[in-house]
C-alpha positions as CSV (number, residue, x, y, z in Angstrom):
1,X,0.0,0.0,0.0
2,X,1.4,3.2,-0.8
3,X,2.5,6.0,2.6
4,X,-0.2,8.6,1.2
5,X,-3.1,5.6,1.2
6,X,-1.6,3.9,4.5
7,X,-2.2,7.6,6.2
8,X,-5.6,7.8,5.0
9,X,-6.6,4.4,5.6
10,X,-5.4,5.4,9.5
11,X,-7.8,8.5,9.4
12,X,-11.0,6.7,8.4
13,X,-10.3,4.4,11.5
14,X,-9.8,7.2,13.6
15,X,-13.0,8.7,12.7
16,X,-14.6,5.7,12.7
17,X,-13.7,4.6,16.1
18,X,-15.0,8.1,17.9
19,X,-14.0,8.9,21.2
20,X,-15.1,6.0,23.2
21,X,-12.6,4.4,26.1
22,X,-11.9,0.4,26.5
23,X,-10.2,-1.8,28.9
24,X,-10.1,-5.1,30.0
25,X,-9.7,-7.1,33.2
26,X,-10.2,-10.8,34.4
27,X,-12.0,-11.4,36.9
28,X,-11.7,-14.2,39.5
29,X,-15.3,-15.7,40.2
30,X,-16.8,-19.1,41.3
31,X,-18.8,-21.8,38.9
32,X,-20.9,-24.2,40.0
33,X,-20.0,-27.8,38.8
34,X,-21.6,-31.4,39.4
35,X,-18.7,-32.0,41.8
36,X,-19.0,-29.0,43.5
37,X,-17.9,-25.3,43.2
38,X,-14.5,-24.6,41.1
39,X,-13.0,-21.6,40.8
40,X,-13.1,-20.2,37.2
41,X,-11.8,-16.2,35.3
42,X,-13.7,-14.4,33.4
43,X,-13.3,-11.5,31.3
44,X,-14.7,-8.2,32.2
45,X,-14.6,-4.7,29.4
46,X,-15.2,-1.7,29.8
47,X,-16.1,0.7,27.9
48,X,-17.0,5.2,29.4
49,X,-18.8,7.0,27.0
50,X,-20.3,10.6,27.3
51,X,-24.2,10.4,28.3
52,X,-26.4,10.6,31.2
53,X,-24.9,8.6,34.5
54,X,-26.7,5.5,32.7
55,X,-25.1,2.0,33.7
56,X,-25.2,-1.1,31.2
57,X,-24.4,-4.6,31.9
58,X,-24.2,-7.2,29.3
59,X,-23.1,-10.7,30.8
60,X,-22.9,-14.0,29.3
61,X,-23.7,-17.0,30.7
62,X,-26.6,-14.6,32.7
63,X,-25.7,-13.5,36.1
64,X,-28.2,-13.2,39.1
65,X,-29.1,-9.4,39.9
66,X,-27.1,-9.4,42.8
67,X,-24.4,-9.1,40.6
68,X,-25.6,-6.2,38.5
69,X,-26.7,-4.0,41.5
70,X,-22.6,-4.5,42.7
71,X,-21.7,-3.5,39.6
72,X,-23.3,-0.4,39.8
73,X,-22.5,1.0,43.3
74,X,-18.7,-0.3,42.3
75,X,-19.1,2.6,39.9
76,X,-20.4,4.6,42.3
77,X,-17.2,4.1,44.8
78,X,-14.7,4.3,41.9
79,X,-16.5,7.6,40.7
80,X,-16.6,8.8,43.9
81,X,-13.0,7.8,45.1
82,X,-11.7,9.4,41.9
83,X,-13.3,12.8,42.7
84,X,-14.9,13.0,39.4
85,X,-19.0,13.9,38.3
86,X,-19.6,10.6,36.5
87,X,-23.5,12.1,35.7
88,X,-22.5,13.2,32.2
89,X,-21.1,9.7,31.8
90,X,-22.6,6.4,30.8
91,X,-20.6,2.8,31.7
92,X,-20.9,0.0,29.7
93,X,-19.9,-3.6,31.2
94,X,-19.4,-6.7,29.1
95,X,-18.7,-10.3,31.1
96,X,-18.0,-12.8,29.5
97,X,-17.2,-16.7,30.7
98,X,-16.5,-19.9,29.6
99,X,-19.3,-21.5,32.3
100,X,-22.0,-20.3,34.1
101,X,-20.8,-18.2,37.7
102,X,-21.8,-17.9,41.0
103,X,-23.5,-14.6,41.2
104,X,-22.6,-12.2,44.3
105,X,-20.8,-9.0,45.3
106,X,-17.1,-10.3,45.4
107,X,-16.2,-8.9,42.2
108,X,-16.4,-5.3,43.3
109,X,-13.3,-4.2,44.7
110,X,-12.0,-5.5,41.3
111,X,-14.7,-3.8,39.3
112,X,-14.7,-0.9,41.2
113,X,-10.6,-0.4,40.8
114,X,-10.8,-0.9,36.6
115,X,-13.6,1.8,36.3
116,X,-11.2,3.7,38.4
117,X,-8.3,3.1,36.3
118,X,-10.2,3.7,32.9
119,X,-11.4,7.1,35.1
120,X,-8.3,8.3,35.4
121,X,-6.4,6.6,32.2
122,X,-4.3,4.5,34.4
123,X,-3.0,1.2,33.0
124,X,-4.1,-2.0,34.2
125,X,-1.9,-4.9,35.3
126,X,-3.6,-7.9,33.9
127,X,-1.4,-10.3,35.7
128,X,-3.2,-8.8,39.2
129,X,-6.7,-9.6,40.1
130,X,-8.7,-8.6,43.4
131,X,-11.5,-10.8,44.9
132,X,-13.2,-8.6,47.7
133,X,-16.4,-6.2,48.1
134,X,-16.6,-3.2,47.7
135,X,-18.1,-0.9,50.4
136,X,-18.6,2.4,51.5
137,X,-15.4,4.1,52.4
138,X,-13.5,2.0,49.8
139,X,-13.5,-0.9,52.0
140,X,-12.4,-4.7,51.4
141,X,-14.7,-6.6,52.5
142,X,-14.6,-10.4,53.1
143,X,-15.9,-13.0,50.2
144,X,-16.3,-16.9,50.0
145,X,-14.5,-19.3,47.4
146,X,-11.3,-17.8,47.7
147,X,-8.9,-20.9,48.1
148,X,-11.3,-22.1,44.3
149,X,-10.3,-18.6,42.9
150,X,-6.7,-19.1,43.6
151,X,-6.9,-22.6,42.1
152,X,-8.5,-21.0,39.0
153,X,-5.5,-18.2,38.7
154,X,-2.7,-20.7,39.0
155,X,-4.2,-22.2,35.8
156,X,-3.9,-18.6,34.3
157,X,-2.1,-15.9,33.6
158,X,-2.7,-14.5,37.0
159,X,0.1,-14.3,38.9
160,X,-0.8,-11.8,42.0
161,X,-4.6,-12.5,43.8
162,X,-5.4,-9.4,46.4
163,X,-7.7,-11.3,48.8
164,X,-9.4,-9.4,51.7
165,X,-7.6,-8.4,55.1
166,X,-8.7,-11.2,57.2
167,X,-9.1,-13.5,54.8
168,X,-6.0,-15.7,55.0
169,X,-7.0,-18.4,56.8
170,X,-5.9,-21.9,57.5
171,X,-7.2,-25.6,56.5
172,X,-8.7,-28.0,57.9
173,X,-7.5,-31.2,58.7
174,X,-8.3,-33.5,55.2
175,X,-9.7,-30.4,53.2
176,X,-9.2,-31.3,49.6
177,X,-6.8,-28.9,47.7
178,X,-6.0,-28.4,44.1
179,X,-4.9,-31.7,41.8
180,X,-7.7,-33.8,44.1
181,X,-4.8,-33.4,46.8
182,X,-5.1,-33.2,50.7
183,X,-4.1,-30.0,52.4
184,X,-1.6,-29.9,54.9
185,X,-3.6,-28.9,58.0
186,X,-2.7,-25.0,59.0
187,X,-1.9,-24.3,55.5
188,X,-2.7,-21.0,55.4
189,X,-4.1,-19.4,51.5
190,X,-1.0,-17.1,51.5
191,X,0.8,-20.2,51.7
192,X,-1.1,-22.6,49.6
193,X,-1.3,-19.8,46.8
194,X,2.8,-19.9,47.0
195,X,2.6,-23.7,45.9
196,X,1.1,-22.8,43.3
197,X,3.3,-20.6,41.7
198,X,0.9,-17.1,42.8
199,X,1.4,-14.2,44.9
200,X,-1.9,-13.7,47.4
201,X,-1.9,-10.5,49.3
202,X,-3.9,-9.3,52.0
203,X,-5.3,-5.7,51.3
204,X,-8.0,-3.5,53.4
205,X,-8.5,-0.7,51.2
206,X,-9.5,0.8,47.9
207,X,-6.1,2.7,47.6
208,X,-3.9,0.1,48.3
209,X,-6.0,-2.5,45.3
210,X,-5.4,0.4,43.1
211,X,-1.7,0.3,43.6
212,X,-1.3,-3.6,42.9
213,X,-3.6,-3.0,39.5
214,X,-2.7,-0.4,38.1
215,X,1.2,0.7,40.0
216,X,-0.1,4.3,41.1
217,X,-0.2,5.6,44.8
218,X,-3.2,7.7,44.9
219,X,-2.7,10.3,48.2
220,X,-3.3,9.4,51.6
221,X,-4.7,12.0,53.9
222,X,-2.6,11.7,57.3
223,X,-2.6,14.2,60.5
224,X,-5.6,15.1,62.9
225,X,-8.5,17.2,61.9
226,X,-8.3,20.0,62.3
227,X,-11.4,21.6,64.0
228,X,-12.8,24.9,62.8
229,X,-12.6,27.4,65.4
230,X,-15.9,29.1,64.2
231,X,-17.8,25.8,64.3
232,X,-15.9,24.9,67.8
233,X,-17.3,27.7,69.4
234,X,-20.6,27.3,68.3
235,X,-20.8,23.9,68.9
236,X,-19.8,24.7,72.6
237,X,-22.6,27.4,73.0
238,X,-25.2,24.6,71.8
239,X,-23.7,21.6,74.4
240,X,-23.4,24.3,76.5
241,X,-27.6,25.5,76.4
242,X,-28.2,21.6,75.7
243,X,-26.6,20.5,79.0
244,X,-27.4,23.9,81.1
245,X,-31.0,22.6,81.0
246,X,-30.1,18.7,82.0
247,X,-28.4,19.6,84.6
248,X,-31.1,21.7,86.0
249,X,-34.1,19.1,85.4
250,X,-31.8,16.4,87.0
251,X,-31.1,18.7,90.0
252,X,-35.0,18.9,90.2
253,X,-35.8,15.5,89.6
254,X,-33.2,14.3,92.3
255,X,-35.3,16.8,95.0
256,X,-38.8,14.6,94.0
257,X,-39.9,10.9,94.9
258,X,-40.1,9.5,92.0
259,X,-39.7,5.7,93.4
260,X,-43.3,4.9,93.0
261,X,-43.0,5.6,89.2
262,X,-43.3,2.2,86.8
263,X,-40.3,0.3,86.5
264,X,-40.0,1.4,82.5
265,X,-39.6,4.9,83.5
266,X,-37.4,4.2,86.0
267,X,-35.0,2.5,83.6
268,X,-35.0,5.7,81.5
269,X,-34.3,8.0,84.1
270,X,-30.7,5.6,85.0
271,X,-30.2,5.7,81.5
272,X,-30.6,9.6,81.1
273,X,-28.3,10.1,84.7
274,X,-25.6,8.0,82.6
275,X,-25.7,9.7,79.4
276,X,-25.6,13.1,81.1
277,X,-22.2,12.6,83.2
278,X,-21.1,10.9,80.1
279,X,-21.1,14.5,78.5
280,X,-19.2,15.8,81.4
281,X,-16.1,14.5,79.6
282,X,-17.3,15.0,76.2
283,X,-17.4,18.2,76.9
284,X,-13.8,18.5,78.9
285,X,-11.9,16.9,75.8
286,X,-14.0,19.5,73.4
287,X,-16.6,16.8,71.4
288,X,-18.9,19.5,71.9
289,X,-21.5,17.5,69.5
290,X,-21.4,14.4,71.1
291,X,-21.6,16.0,74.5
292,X,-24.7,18.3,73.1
293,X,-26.2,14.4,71.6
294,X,-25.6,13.1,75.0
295,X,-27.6,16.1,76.6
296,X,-30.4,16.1,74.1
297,X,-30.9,12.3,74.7
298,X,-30.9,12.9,78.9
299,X,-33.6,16.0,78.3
300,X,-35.7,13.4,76.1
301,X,-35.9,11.3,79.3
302,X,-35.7,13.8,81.9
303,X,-39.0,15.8,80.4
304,X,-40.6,12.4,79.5
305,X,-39.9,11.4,83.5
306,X,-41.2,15.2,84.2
307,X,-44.4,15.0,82.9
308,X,-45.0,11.7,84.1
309,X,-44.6,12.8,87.7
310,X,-46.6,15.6,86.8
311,X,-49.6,12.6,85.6
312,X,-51.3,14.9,83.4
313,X,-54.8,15.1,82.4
314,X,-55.7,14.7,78.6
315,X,-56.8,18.6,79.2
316,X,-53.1,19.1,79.9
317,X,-51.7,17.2,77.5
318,X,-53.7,18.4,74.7
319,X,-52.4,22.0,75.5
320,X,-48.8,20.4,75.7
321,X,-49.4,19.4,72.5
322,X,-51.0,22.8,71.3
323,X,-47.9,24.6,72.7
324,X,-45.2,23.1,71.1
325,X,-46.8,22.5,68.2
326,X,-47.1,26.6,68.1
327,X,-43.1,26.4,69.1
328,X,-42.6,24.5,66.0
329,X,-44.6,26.4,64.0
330,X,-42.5,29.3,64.8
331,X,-39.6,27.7,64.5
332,X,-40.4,26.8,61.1
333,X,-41.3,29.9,59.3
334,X,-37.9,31.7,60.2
335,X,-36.0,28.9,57.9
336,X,-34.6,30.4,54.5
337,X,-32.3,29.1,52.3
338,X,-29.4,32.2,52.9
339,X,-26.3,29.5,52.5
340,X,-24.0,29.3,49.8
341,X,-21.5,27.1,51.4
342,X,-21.0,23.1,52.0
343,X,-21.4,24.0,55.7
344,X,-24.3,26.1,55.3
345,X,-26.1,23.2,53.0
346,X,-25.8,20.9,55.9
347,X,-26.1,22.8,58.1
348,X,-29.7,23.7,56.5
349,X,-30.4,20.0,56.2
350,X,-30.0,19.1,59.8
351,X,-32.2,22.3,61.0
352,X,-35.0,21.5,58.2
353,X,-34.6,17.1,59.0
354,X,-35.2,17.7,63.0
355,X,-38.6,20.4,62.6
356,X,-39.7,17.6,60.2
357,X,-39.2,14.7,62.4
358,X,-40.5,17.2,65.5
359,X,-43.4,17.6,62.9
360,X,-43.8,13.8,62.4
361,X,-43.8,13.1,66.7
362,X,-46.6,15.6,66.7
363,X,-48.7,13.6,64.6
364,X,-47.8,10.6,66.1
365,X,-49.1,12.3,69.0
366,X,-52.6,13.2,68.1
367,X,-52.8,9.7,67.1
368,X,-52.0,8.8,70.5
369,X,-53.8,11.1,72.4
370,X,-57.4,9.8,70.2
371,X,-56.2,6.6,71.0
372,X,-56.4,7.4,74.9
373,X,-52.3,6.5,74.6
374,X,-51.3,9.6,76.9
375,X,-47.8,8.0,78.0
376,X,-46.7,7.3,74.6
377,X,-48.2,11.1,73.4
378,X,-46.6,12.6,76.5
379,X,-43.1,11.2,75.1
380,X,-44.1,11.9,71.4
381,X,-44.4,15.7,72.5
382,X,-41.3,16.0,74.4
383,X,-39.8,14.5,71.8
384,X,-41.2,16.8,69.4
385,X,-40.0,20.1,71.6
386,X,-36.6,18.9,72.2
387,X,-35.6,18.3,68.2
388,X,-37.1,21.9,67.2
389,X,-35.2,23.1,70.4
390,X,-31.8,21.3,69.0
391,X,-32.8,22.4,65.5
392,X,-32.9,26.4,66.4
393,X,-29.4,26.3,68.0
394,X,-28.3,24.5,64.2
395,X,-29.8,27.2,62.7
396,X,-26.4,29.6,64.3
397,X,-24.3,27.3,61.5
398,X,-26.3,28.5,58.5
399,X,-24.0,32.0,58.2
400,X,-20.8,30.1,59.5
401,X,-18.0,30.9,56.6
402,X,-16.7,28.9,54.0
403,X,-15.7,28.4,50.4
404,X,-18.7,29.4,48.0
405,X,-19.9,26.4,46.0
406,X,-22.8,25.7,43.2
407,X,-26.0,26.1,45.8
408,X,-28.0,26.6,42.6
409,X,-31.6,24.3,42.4
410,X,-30.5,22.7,39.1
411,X,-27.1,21.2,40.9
412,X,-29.8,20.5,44.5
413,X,-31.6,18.5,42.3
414,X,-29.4,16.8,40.9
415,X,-27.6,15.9,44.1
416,X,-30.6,14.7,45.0
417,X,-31.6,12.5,42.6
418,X,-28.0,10.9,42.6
419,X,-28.3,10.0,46.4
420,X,-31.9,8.3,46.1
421,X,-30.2,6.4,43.0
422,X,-27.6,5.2,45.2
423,X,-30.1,4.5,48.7
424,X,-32.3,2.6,46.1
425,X,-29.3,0.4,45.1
426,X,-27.9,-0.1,48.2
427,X,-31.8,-1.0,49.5
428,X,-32.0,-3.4,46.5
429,X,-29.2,-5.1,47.0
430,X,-30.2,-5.4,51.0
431,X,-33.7,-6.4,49.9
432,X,-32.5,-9.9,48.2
433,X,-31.2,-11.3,51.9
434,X,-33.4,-9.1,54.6
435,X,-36.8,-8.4,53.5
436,X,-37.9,-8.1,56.9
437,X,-35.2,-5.4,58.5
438,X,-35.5,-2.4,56.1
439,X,-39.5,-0.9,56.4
440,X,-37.5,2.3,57.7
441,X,-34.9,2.3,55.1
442,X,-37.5,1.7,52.7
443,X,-40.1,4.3,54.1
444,X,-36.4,7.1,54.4
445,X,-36.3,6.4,50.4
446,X,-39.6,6.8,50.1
447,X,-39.8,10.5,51.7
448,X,-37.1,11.3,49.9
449,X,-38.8,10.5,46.4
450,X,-41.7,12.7,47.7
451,X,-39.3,15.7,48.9
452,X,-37.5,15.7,45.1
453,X,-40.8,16.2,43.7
454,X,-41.6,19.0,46.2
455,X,-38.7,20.8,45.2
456,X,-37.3,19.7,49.0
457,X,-34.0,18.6,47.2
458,X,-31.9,19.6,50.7
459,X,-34.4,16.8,52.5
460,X,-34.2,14.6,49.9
461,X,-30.7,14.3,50.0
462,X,-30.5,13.9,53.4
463,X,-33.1,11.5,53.4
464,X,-31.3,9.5,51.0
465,X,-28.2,9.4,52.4
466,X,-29.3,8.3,55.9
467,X,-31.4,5.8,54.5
468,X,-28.1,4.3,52.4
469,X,-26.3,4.7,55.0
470,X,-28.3,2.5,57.3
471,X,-28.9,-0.3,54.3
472,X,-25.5,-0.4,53.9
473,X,-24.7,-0.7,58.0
474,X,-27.8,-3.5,57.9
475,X,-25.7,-5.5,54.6
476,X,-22.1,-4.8,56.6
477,X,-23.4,-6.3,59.6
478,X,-24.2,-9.4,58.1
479,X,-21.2,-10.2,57.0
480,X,-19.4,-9.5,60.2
481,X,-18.6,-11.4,63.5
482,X,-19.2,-9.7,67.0
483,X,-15.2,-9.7,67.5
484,X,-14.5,-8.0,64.2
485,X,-17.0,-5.1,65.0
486,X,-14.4,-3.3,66.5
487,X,-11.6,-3.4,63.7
488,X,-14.8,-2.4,61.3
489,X,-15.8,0.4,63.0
490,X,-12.3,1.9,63.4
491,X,-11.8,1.1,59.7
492,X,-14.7,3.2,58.6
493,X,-13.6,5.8,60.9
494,X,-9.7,6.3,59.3
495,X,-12.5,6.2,56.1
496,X,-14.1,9.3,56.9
497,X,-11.1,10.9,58.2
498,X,-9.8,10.6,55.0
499,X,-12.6,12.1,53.2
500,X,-13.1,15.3,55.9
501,X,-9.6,16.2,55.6
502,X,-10.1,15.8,51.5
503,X,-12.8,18.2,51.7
504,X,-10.9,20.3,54.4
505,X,-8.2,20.8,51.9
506,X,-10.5,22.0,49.6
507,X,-11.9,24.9,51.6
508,X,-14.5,22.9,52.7
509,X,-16.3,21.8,56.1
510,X,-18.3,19.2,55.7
511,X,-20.4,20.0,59.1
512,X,-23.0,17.0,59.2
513,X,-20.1,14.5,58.3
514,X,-17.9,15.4,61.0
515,X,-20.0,15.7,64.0
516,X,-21.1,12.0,63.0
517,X,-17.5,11.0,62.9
518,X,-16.5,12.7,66.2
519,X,-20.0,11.1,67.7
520,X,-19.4,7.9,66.9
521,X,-16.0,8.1,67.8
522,X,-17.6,8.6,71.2
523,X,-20.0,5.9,70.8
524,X,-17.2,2.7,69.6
525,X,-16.7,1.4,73.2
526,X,-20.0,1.6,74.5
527,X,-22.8,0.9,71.6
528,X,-20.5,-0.6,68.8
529,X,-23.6,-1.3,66.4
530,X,-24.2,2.4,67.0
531,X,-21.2,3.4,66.1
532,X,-20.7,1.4,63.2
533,X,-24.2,3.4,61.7
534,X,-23.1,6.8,63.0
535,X,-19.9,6.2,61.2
536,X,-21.9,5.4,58.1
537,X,-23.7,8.6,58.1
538,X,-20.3,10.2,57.8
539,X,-19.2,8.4,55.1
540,X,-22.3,9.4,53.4
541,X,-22.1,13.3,54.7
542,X,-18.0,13.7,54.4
543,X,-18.1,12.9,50.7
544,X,-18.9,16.0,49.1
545,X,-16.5,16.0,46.1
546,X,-18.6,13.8,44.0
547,X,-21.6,16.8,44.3
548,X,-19.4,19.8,44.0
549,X,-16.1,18.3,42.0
550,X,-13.7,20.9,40.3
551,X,-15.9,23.2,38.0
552,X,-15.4,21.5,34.2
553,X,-15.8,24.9,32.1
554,X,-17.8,22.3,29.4
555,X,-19.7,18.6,29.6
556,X,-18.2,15.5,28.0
557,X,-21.2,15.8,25.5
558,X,-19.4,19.1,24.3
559,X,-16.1,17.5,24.5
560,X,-17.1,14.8,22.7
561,X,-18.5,17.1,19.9
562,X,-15.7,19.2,19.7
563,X,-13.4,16.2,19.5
564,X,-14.6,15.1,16.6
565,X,-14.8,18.8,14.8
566,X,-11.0,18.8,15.5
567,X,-11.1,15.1,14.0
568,X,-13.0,16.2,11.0
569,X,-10.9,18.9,10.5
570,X,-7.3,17.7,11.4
571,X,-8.3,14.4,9.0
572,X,-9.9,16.8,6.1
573,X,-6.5,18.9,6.3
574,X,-4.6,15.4,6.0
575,X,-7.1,14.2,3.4
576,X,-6.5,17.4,1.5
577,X,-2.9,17.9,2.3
578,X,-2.7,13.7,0.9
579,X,-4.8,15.0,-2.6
580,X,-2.4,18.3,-2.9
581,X,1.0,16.3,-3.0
582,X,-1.0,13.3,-4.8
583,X,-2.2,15.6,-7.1
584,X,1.6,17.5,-6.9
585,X,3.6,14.3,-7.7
586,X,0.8,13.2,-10.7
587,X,1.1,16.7,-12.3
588,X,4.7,16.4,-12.5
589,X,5.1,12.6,-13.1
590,X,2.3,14.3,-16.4
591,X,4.9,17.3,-16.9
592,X,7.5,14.6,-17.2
593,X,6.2,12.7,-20.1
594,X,4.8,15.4,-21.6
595,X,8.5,17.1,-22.1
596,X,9.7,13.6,-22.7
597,X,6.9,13.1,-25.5
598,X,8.0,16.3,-26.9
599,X,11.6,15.8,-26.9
600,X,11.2,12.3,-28.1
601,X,9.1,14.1,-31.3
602,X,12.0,16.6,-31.5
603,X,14.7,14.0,-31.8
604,X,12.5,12.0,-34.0
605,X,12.2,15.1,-36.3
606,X,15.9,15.7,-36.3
607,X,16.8,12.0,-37.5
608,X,14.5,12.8,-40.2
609,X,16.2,15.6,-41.6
């Protein structure tokens, strides 16, 4: 062929093949065989394209929906771990394998680090591959079949397997092992995948698979928090009010008889006593939230044990009812939407989220009160006052400084609708194993849906992410043993740490996120399970990148187009530049023989004279 045809033969493929991105990645599964399970690879491609946040998944053999739904939130974590706004992008996933797979979740991590990789243009090592879930945080979480899985890369390519932290354990005595053999008891997979001629290595986080696929070190955030002075001394005025008014009504309640109360009531005021020295020293090491959670929870009790001494009449507690529900009303109308900062915005969402759920106790209590229920209403209404108490001291965060970000309704909304996307996958995914565990997560969702359409897209998010969060803690949970709660809980901790100093280096305070982190930092020794959700919540409320990433001046869609006007145009001035020296060498080849012609006729009319 000649150069000029070569070159344009390269152009028409270029044009051809657009602008779309590929990659390709095996992936260590489990198949189900008439002797039992065997560990198989598969191939996994990927392919980004500019479009709409869409996510398609085209497998063969087909793969249970299990599957799919971990697909789709490993996108989520590599999009979000990679700081980028993947709504302008659709995701295209082909699987392909030789025999049919065990559905299930342990191909996320691995999933999750290739869309990463393709993200940010990175190479991938195809000698690696990761078996592990994915979860919120980036973290590795455990998976079954692993010892099959090594089997299946030792008959590969593979010659690294990242298993989850955790995960290498030892055989049992007579445990058959690859080649129909018998496993020396102890064995550990570390060491049985050294047998075999492959590398298995432990790893705990999303950074650290990244590193064995693709060779990069993304940053690590290190150092303490540091706490914003402004919010510090806010935070200590509202522990301070909070507390002020415990210690009062337990200075009053201590003066009364309260012995003859029920033994129910009793038990809540111990409980309150305890969780209002508790903020004693909460408040002396400067955890001015948890100290100001600690107080709001001991006023719940102490108001609850108030009124009950008090044994009011339904007279009474109707105009209980009537006056706080006047309080909240109040309350409520002075709310505006006046922020234009990260802290602001949640800040917002935690005042608007309490004088809601004070607004939802109060109706709970009407139903109570027609019901002729007067100790659950009495409790409903002090509930009620003390949340629209605690959400008028939030309200002193709403002008608290920051870095200005896009507060606009279009970017709200669509905050909003990414966030009940991702609570609607995680309660999906949930759904399959614990139908009976998630009414609330599904009722959080639910509210949410009905805020976006009310234009509530503050609420909605908020609803959404607490309701993911939970899902997720419910899913977690499952998966782990009593004596690995604590190693959990401190590893979704370091999590959000990372994330809030992220955002802190951005010129951001993510408000809501913190305070959960610092709360259930508080929480870990005492109410593990409640620390493990509270530390969920700021996952879900320290990730704020994803919603407010670095401003792209124009979409992929535009990209895209101008991509291929620059293709059009650099191959049309190739193409042309081609037909000049084409045309060029062929005019002259033609000047050639024509002055040969003519000197051939002169030289023939010379011979003739």
């Amino acid at each position: 062929m000649k150069p000029e045809n070569a070159l344009l033969s390269i152009i028409l493929i270029i044009l051809i093949s657009g602008t779309a991105s590929a990659n390709h990645m095996q992936l260590l599964a489990v198949s189900e065989t008439a002797g039992g399970y065997e560990g198989s690879v598969a191939d996994i491609y990927l392919t980004i394209k500019p479009g709409s946040g869409r996510v398609f998944i085209d497998t063969f053999p087909l793969m249970k929906v299990d599957t799919q739904i971990s697909t789709r939130f490993a996108k989520e974590i590599a999009c979000d771990e990679a700081g980028i706004y993947c709504g302008d992008l659709d995701f295209f996933y082909t699987i392909r394998s030789g025999s049919s797979l065990v559905g299930g979740p342990s191909a996320g991590a691995a999933i999750a680090a290739m869309t990463y990789a393709e993200l940010r243009h990175y190479p991938i090592n195809e000698s690696v591959a990761a078996t592990g879930t994915i979860n919120a945080g980036g973290i590795i979480g455990p998976v079954d079949g692993i010892k099959q899985k090594i089997e299946a890369a030792a008959k590969s390519s593979i010659k690294t397997v990242l298993i989850p932290e955790g995960e290498n354990t030892q055989f049992g005595e007579n445990e058959s092992c690859f080649g129909n053999r018998t496993c020396a008891a102890n064995t550990t997979l570390i060491e049985y995948a050294k047998k075999l001629g492959v590398d298995a290595v432990e790893v705990s986080s999303f950074q650290e698979v990244i590193y064995y696929i693709t060779g990069r070190k993304e940053k690590v955030f290190s150092g303490n928090i540091s706490k914003n002075a402004y919010y510090s001394a806010i935070m200590a005025g509202v522990a301070d009010s909070l507390c002020n008014e415990s210690y009062q009504m337990l200075s009053k309640l201590e003066k009364m008889n309260i012995s003859y109360l029920n033994e129910s009531i009793l038990i809540q005021y111990e409980y309150a006593k305890n969780i209002s020295n508790k903020s004693h020293s909460e408040m002396a090491e400067g955890n001015y939230y948890s100290a100001a959670s600690y107080c709001f929870g001991s006023n719940l009790k102490f108001r609850f044990v108030e009124e009950e001494i008090e044994n009011m009449s339904i007279g009474q507690i109707i105009d209980y009812y009537n006056n706080v529900s006047e309080f909240l009303k109040q309350s409520s109308e002075g709310l505006n939407r006046s922020y234009s900062t990260v802290t602001g915005l949640q800040a917002y969402m935690i005042v608007s989220s309490r004088l809601s759920e004070a607004s939802g106790y109060l109706t709970d209590a009407m139903a109570e009160i027609s019901e002729n229920k007067s100790e659950n209403a009495v409790y409903s209404i002090a509930y009620a006052e003390e949340r629209t108490k605690s959400a008028n001291l939030w309200k002193e965060f709403l002008g608290m400084p920051g870095k200005k970000v896009d507060v606009s309704s279009e970017n709200l909304r669509a905050m909003c609708l990414s966030k009940v996307s991702e609570a609607q996958e995680r309660y999906q995914y949930a759904y399959l194993f614990f139908q009976d565990n998630l009414k609330d997560v599904n009722d959080k969702i639910k509210k949410a849906s009905s805020d976006a359409q009310q234009g509530n897209y503050e609420d909605c998010f908020s609803n959404a992410a607490v309701a993911k969060a939970e899902a997720d803690t419910i899913i977690v949970l499952s998966d782990t043993a009593e004596k690995e709660l604590p190693s959990l809980i401190e590893k979704r901790l370091d999590a959000a740490k990372q994330l809030i100093l992220k955002e802190e280096e951005m010129g951001r305070f993510p408000i809501a996120g913190f305070s959960y982190y610092e709360y259930a930092n508080s929480l870990k020794n005492d109410v593990p399970a409640s620390a493990l959700l509270y530390s969920g919540y700021a996952l879900e409320l320290s990730n704020m990148n994803a919603y407010f990433p670095p401003k792209r001046i124009i979409s992929w869609n535009v990209i895209e187009t101008i991509l291929g006007i620059m293709l059009v145009f650099v191959s049309g001035a190739a193409a042309g530049a081609i037909v000049t020296i084409v045309t060029f060498k062929r005019r002259k080849r033609i000047s050639r023989e024509y002055k040969s012609l003519i000197l051939r006729k002169k030289r023939k009319a010379v011979r003739r004279r």
